[in-house]
SELUM-974557 format. One record per residue (C-alpha): x, y, z; residue in three letters; residue number from 1. Coordinates in steps of 0.1 Angstrom, whole numbers, always signed. Each point is the difference from the previous one (the first is absolute). Layout:
// SELUM-974557
X Y Z Ala NUM
...
//
This chain:
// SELUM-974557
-375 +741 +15 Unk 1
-29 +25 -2 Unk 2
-27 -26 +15 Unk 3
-3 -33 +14 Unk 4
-10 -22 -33 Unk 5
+35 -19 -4 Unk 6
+13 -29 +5 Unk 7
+34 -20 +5 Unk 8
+7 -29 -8 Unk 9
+33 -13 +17 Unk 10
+17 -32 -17 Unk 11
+40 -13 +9 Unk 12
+14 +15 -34 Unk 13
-25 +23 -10 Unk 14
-30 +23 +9 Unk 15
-29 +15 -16 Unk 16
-17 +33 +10 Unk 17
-34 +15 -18 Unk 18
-13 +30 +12 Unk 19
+3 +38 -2 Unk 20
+36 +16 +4 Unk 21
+15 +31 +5 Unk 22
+32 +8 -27 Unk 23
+33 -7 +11 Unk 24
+38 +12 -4 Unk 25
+23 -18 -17 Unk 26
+12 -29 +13 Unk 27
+21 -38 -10 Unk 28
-13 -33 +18 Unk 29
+14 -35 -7 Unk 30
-37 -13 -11 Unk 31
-9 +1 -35 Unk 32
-35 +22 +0 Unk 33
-26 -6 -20 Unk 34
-26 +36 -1 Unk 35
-32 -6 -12 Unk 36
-26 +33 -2 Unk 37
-35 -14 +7 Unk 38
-16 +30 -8 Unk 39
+17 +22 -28 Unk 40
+39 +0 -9 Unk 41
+27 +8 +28 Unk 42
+31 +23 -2 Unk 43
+32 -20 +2 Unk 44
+32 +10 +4 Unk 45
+31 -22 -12 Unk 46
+39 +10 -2 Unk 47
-13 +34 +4 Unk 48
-26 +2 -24 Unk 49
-39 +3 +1 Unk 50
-22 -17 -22 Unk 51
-39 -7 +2 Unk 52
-8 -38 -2 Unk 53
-32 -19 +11 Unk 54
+22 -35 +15 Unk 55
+40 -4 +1 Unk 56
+25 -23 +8 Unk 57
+32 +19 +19 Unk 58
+33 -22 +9 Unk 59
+15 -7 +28 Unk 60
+24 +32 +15 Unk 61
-13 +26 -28 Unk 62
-10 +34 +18 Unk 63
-34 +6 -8 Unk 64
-27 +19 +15 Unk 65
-39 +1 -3 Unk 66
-29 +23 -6 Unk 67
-34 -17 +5 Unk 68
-19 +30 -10 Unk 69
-26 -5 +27 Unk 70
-11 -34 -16 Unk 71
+4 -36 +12 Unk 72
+29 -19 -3 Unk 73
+9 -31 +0 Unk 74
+42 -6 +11 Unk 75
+15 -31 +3 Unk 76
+36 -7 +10 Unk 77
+18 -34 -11 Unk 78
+29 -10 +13 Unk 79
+31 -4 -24 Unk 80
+7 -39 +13 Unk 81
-41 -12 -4 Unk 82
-14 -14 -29 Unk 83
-29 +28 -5 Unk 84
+33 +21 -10 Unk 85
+20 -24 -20 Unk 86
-33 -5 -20 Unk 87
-7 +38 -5 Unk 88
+40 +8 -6 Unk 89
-2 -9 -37 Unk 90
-23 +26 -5 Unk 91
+26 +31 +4 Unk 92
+22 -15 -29 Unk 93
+25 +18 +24 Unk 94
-15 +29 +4 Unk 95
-4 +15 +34 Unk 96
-39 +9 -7 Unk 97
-27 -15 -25 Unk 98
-36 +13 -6 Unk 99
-25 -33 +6 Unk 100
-34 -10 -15 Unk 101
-21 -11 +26 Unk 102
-33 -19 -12 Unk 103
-32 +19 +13 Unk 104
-16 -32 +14 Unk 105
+31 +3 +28 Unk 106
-12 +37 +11 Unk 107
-36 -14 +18 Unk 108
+26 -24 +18 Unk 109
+21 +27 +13 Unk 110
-26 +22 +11 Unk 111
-15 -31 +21 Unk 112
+34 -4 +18 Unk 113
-11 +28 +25 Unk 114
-29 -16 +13 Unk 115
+13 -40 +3 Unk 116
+12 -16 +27 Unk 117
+24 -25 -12 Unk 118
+29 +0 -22 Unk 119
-15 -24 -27 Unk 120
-13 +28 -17 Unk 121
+34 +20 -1 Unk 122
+18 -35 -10 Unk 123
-24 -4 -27 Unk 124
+8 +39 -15 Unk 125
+32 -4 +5 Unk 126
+1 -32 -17 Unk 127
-21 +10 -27 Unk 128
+26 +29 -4 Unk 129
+27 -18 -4 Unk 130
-15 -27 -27 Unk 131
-10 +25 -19 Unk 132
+35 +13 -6 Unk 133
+16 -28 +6 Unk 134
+32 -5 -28 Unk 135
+12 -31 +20 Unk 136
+16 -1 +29 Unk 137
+37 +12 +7 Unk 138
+17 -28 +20 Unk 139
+16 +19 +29 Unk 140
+41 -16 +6 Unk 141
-6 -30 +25 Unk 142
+27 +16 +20 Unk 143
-13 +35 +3 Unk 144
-38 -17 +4 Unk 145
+18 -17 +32 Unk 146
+18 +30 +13 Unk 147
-35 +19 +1 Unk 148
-18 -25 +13 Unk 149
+24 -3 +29 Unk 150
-1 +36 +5 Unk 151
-38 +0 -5 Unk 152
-5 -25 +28 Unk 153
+22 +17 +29 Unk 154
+11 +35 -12 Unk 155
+34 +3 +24 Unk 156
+11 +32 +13 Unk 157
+29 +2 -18 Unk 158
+7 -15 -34 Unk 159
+29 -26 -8 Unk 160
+7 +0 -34 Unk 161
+30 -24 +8 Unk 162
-20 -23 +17 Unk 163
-33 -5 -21 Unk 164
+27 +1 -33 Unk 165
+18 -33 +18 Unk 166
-35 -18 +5 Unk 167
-9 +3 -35 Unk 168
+40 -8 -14 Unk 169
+3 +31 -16 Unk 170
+29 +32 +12 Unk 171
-12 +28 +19 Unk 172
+5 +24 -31 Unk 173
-15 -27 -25 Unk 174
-33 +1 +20 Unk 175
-2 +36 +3 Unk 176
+0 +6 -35 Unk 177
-23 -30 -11 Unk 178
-23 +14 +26 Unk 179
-5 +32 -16 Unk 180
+2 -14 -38 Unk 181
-30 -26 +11 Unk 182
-21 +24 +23 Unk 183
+8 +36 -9 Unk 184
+10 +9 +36 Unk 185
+28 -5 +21 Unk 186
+0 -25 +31 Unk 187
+2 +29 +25 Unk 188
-32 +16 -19 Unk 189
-17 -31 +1 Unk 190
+7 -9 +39 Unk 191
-11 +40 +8 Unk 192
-33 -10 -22 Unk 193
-5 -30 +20 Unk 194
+2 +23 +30 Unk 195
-23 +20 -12 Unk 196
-27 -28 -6 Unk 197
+7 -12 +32 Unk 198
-14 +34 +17 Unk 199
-30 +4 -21 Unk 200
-7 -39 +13 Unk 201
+7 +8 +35 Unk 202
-18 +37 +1 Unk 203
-26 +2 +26 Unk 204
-20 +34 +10 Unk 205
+17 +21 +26 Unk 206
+32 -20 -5 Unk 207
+26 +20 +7 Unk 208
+26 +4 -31 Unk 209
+31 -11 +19 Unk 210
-15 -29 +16 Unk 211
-8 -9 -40 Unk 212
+32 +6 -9 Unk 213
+16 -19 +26 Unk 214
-23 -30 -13 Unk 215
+3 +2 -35 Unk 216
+42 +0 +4 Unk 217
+9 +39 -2 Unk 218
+26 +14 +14 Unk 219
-24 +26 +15 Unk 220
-29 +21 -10 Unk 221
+17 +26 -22 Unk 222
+12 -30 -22 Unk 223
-34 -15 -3 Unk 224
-12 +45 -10 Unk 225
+26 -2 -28 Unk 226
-4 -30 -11 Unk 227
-39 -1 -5 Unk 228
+3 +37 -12 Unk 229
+22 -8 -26 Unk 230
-13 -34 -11 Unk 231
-39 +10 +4 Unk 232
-2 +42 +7 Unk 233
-20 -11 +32 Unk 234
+10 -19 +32 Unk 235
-20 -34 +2 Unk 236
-27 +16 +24 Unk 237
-10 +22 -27 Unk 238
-14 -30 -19 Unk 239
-15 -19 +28 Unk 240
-11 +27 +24 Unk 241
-41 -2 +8 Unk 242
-22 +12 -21 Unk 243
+29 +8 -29 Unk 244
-1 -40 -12 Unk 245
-15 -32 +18 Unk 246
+31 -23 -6 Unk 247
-4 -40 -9 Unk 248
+26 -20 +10 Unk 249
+0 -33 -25 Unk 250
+22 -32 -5 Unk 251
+24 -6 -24 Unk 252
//
């Protein structure tokens, strides 16, 4: 971030950021991303290849990487299990990557997000967002919905496939693979994620990044490095660290 105009807005499931960023290296996270340029069209890079687009929708897991081109952007990321994504999903007509129209009107909202205070605003963009592309809604497996949510709710430190598979009557391999065909990631991608989120929530200034890998269930502070590196090409201070974004933690 070249100044300190941007916001982040921090949901269970899902975040939204607006502001100026720098271009990043390629890299695969388990949220869907939806890239908005506020100011001109963005470089994106999908699968390996670059295109120019003004908004798009990416899948969950694709490699991708972004060039703002010193404009604003807008980035949201929507968790595979949440209804924001199973509403946008329909969009890719399974596709890893779709160009979006966005209506004009939305653009003043976006802009504003920097200088609110609350998350209604967000909630309202995102909302309008996902109306406005809205296909119906994919109905996410009761069973995998269940699995996430206990996941979601207390990420262990160690996944058991055995015993989550049991508590929703289904084998160990059978859950595995319906996992993946419903969300597009794998449990063990999904409970890193998790992680993940549960770093950027518990962040504070001068924290040290052990201590915030210790708390967000790491092994220890080189797996929390990889991880975010690989999932965001940033570790979570990079996104929260004063004067780079003021951060907004809002309710589900």
């Amino acid at each position: 971030m070249t100044d300190s105009s941007g916001v982040m807005f921090l949901w269970p499931g899902r975040w939204l950021l607006v502001g100026r960023l720098e271009a990043n290296r390629r890299h695969r996270h388990v949220a869907a991303s939806l890239l908005w340029g506020l100011d001109g069209p963005i470089g994106l890079e999908v699968d390996g290849q670059w295109r120019e687009t003004s908004a798009a929708l990416v899948a969950p897991e694709v490699p991708q990487a972004l060039d703002p081109r010193d404009g604003r952007v807008l980035v949201a990321h929507l968790d595979p299990d949440t209804e924001y994504w199973q509403t946008l999903a329909s969009c890719l007509d399974g596709a890893d990557s779709v160009d979006l129209a966005i209506p004009a009107s939305l653009r003043r909202l976006a802009l504003a997000l920097p200088g609110t205070t609350g998350c209604s605003t967000a909630d309202a963009l995102m909302s309008e967002l996902c109306h406005y592309h809205n296909r119906g809604p994919a109905a996410l497996d009761s069973r995998v919905a269940s699995v996430a949510g206990r996941l979601r709710r207390s990420p262990p430190e160690r996944l058991e496939v055995a015993a989550l598979a049991r508590d929703v009557g289904l084998s160990a391999s059978r859950l595995t693979h319906l996992f993946r065909e419903e969300t597009g990631v794998t449990l063990r991608r999904f409970l890193l994620h998790l992680k993940i989120q549960q770093a950027m929530l518990r962040w504070r200034p001068g924290m040290p990044l052990s201590a915030l890998a210790a708390e967000a269930g790491f092994h220890d502070q080189p797996h929390l490095a990889r991880t975010a590196r690989e999932m965001f090409d940033a570790l979570p201070s990079r996104y929260t660290t004063a004067g780079d974004f003021r951060l907004v933690h809002c309710p589900d």
